[in-house]
C-alpha positions as CSV (number, residue, x, y, z in Angstrom):
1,X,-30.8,7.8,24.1
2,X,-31.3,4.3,22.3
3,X,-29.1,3.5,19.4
4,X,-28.7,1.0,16.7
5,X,-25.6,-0.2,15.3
6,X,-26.1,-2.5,12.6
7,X,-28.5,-5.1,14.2
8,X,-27.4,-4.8,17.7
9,X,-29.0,-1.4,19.8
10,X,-27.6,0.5,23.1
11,X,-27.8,2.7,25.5
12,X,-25.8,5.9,25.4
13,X,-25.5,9.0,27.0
14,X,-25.3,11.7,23.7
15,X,-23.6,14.4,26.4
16,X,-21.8,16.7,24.2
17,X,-22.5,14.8,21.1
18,X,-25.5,15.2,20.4
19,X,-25.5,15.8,17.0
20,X,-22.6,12.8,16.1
21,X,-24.9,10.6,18.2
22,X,-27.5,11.4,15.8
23,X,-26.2,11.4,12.8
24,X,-24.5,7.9,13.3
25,X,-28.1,6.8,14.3
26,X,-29.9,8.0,11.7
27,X,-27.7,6.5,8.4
28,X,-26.1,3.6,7.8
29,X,-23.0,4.5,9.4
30,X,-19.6,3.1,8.4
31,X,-21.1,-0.3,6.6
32,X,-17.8,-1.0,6.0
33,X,-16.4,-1.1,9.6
34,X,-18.7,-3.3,10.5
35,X,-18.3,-5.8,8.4
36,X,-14.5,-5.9,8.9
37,X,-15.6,-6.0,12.9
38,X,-18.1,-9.4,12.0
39,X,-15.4,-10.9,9.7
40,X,-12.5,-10.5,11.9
41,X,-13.4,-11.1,15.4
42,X,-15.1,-13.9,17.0
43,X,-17.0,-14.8,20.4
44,X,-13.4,-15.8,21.4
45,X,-11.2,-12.6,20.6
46,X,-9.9,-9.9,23.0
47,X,-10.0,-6.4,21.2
48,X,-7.9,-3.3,21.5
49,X,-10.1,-0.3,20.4
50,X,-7.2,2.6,20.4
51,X,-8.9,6.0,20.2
52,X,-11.9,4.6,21.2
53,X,-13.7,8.1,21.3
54,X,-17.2,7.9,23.1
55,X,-17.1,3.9,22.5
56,X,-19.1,3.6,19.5
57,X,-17.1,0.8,18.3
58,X,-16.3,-0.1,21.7
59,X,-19.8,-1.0,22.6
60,X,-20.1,-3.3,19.1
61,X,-17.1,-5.3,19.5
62,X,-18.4,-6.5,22.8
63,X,-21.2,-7.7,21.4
64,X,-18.8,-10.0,19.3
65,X,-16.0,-10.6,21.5
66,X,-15.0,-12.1,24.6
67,X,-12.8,-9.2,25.8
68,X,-12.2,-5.7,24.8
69,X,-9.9,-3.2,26.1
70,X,-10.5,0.6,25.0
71,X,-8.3,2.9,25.2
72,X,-8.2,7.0,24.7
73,X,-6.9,10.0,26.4
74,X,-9.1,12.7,25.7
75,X,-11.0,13.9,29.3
76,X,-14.1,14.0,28.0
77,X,-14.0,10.8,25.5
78,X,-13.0,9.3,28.1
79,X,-15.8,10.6,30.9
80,X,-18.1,9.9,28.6
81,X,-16.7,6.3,27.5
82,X,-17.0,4.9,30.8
83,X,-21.1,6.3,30.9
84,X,-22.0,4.5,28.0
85,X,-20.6,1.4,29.2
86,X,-22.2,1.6,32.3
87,X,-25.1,1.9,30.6
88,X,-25.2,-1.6,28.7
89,X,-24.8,-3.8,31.7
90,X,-25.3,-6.7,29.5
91,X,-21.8,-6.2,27.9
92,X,-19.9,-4.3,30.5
93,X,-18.4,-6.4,32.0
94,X,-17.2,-7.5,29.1
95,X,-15.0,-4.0,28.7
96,X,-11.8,-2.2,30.1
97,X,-11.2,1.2,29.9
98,X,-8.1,2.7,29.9
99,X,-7.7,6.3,29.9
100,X,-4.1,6.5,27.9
101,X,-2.4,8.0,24.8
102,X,-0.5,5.2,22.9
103,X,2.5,6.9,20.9
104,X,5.7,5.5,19.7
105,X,7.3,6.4,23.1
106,X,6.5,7.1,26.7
107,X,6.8,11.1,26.7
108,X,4.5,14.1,27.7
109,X,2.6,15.7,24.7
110,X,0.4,18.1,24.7
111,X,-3.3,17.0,23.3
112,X,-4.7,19.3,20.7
113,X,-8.3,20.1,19.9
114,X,-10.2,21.8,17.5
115,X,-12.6,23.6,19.6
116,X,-13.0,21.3,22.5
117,X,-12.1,18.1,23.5
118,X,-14.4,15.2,23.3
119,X,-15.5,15.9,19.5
120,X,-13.2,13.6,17.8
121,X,-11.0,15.6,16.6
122,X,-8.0,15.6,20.1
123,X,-4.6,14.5,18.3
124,X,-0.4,14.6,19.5
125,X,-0.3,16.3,15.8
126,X,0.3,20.2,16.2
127,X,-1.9,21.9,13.9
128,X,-2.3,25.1,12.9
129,X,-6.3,25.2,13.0
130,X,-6.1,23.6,16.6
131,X,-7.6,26.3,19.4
132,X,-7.4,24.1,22.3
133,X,-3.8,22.8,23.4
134,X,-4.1,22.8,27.2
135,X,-4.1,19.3,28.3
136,X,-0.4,17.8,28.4
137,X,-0.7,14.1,28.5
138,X,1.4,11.3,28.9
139,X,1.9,8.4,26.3
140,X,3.0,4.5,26.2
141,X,3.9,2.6,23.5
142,X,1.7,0.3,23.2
143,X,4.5,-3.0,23.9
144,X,4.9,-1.5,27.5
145,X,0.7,-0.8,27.7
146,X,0.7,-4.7,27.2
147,X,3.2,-5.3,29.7
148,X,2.0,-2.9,32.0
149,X,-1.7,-4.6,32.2
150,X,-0.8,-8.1,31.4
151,X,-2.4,-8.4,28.9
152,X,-1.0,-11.5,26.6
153,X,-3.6,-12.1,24.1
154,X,-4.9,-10.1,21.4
155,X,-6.6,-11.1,18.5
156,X,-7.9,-7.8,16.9
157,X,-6.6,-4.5,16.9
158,X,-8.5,-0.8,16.1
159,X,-6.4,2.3,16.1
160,X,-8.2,5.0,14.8
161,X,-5.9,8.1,16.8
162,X,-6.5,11.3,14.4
163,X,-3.0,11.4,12.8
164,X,-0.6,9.7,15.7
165,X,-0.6,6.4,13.8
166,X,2.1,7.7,11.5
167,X,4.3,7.4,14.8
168,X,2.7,4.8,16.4
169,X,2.9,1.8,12.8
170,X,7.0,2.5,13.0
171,X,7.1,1.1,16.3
172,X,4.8,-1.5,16.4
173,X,6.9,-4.9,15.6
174,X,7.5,-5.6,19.4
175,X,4.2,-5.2,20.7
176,X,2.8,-7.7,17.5
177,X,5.1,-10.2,17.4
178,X,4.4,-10.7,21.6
179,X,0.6,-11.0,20.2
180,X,1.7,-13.1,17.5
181,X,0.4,-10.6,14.6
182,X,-3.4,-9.9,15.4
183,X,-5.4,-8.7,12.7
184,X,-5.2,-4.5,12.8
185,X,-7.4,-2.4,11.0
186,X,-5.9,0.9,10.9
187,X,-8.0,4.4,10.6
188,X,-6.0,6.9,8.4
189,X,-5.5,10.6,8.6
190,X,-3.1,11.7,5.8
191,X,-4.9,15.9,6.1
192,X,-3.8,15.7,9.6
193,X,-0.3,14.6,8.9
194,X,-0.3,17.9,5.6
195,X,-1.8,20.1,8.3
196,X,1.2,18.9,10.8
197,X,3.8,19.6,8.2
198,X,2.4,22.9,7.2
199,X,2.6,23.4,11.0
200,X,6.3,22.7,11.2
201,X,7.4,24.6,7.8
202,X,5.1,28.0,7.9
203,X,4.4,29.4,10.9
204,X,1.7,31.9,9.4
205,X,-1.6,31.1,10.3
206,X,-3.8,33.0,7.4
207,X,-1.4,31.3,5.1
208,X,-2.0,27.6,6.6
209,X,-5.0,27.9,6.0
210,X,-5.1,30.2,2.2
211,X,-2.4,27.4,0.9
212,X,-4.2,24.1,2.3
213,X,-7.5,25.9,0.8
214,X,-5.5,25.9,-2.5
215,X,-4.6,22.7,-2.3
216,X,-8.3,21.0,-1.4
217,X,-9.8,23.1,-4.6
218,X,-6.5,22.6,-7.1
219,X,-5.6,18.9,-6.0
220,X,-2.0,20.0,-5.2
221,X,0.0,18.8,-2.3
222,X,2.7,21.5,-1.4
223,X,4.9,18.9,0.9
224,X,4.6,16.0,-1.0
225,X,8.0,14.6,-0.5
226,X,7.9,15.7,2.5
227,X,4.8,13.6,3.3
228,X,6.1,10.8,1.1
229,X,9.6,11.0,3.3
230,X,7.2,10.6,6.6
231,X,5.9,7.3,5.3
232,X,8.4,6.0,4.0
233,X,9.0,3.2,6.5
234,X,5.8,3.6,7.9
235,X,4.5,-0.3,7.4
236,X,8.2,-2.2,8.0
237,X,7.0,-3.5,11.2
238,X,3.8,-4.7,9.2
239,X,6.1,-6.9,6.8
240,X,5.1,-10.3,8.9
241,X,1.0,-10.1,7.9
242,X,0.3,-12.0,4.8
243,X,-2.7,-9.7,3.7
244,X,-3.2,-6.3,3.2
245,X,-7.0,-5.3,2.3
246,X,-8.3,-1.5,2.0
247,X,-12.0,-1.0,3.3
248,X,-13.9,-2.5,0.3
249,X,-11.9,-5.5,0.8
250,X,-9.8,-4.7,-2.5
251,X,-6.1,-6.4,-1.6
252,X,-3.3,-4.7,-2.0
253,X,0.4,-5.2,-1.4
254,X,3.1,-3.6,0.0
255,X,5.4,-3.0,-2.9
256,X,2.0,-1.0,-4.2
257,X,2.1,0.7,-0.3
258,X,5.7,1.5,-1.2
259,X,5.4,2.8,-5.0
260,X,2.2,4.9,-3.9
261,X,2.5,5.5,-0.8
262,X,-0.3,8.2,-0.7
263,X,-2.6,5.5,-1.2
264,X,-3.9,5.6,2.4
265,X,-5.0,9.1,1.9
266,X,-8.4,7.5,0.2
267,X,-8.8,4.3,2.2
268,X,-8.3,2.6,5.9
269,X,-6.2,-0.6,6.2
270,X,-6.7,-4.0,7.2
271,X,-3.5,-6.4,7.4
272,X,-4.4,-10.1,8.9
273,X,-2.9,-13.3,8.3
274,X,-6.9,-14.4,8.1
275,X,-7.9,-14.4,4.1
276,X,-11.0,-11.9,3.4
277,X,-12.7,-14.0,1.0
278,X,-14.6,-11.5,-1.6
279,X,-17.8,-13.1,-0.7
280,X,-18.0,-12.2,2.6
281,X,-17.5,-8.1,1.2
C-alpha cells in the first residue's frame, strides 16, 4: 500500500490496520503534527519517536532528520514497525528500532489492550474497558535507555505512550539535562488517566463504564482532585525549557499549567527552547 504524508509518500504494509492506514491516507491527517515535525527538526537532528505505533511518524521524521530512533513495546506495533521500514529503503537506514516500554522506572508491567494489541490503544494504565492484559513487559526509563545505547545526542523528542506519560514527565530531568533540553512534543491522554483512576477506586465494571458515560454526556469529572493531585508536579522537570506552545502554536506558561492544570485534556504540548514564531503556524 502507497501512502502520503503531507508531501512525502511510502510504502507500508496496512497488516492489521487496514482501516487506520486508510483513514490517515485518505484526510489531511494531524496538520498540526506535521508542522511541529517541519518546524522543529532539521536535516541534522536525531529523533526519539516514543510509542512509535506502526511508524507513521517514524517514517516522516526520517525524511527530515539525520537520525531517528523509535521505540514501542507492543508485539505487533512493533512487528509491523520494522516492515514498514524495510519497506522504504531510501530512509532505512536512517532508522533504529527499539522494541521497549519507557516508564519512570525499570519494572515489569503488564501491557493492556483494548481488543488486541497493535491497534493503538496498548498502555501500562490499568483500565477497566481493557480485554487484553497478557503480555508482561519490561520498562526503562528513558535516562538508562540513553545510556544503554549510547546514545548522546538528541535534538527532538515524540512521546505519544497512551496515558504512561503522566509517569514518564516526573522523571524526565536526568535524561534532558544529558541531552541538553531537546525540544519534546508531548501526546496527551487525560481519559486514560480518569479511566485509570476509576480503575483503582471502583472495582465494578457496569459502573465504570455507567459513571464515565455520565461524565462524557454531563461534562462532570468524578475524580477531579484526584486527577488534579496526579498532575500536580507533572511538568517540574520541564521547568528549564523557555517555551511552552499547545498544538495551534498558542503559548502558554506554566503558572497557567499549574492554575489549570486540566488544560492538556484539550491540547498536546510542545516545550523547546527554539521560539515558534506565529508565522510559521
Amino acid at each position: 500500500m502507497q501512502i502520503k504524508l503531507k508531501n512525502h509518500t511510502f510504502k507500508i504494509d496496512p497488516g492489521q490496520n487496514k482501516h487506520y492506514w486508510t483513514h490517515i491516507n485518505s484526510i489531511d491527517w494531524e496538520p498540526h503534527t506535521f508542522s511541529i515535525f517541519d518546524y522543529f527538526i532539521d536535516k541534522n537532528d536525531t529523533v526519539l519517536d516514543i510509542g512509535s505505533w506502526s511508524g507513521v511518524l517514524t517514517l516522516y521524521s526520517a525524511k527530515i532528520a539525520k537520525e531517528v530512533h523509535a521505540l514501542d513495546p507492543d508485539p505487533v506495533c512493533f512487528s509491523e514497525l520494522e516492515t514498514n521500514i524495510a519497506l522504504n529503503p531510501s530512509i532505512s537506514k536512517k532508522i533504529k528500532a527499539h522494541k521497549v516500554a519507557i516508564y519512570n522506572k525499570a519494572q515489569k508491567l503488564h501491557l493492556s489492550a483494548r481488543k488486541a494489541y497493535g491497534q493503538s490503544s496498548s498502555s501500562v494504565l490499568k483500565r477497566k474497558r481493557d480485554i487484553e492484559h497478557s503480555l508482561e513487559i519490561e520498562t526503562i526509563s528513558l535516562y538508562e535507555f540513553l545510556k544503554k545505547e549510547n546514545i548522546t545526542k538528541v535534538d527532538f523528542i515524540k512521546i505519544d505512550v497512551e496515558g504512561a506519560e503522566f509517569k514518564i514527565l516526573p522523571t524526565l530531568g536526568k535524561a534532558l539535562k544529558k541531552c541538553n533540553y531537546p525540544t519534546l512534543y508531548v501526546s496527551f491522554h487525560y481519559h486514560f488517566l480518569n479511566e485509570n483512576i476509576y480503575h483503582n477506586h471502583i472495582s465494578s465494571g457496569f459502573l465504570n463504564k455507567l459513571l464515565m458515560r455520565l461524565e462524557t454526556i454531563f461534562g462532570f469529572l468524578l475524580f477531579k482532585n484526584k486527577i488534579r493531585k496526579e498532575i500536580a508536579n507533572l511538568f517540574n522537570d520541564l521547568k528549564p525549557y523557555e517555551y511552552i506552545y499547545k498544538t495551534d502554536g498558542t503559548q502558554v506558561s506554566f503558572n497557567e499549567l499549574h492554575l489549570k492544570p486540566e488544560l492538556i485534556k484539550n491540547t498536546d504540548l510542545v516545550f523547546s527552547n527554539k521560539k515558534w514564531s506565529s508565522k510559521n503556524l
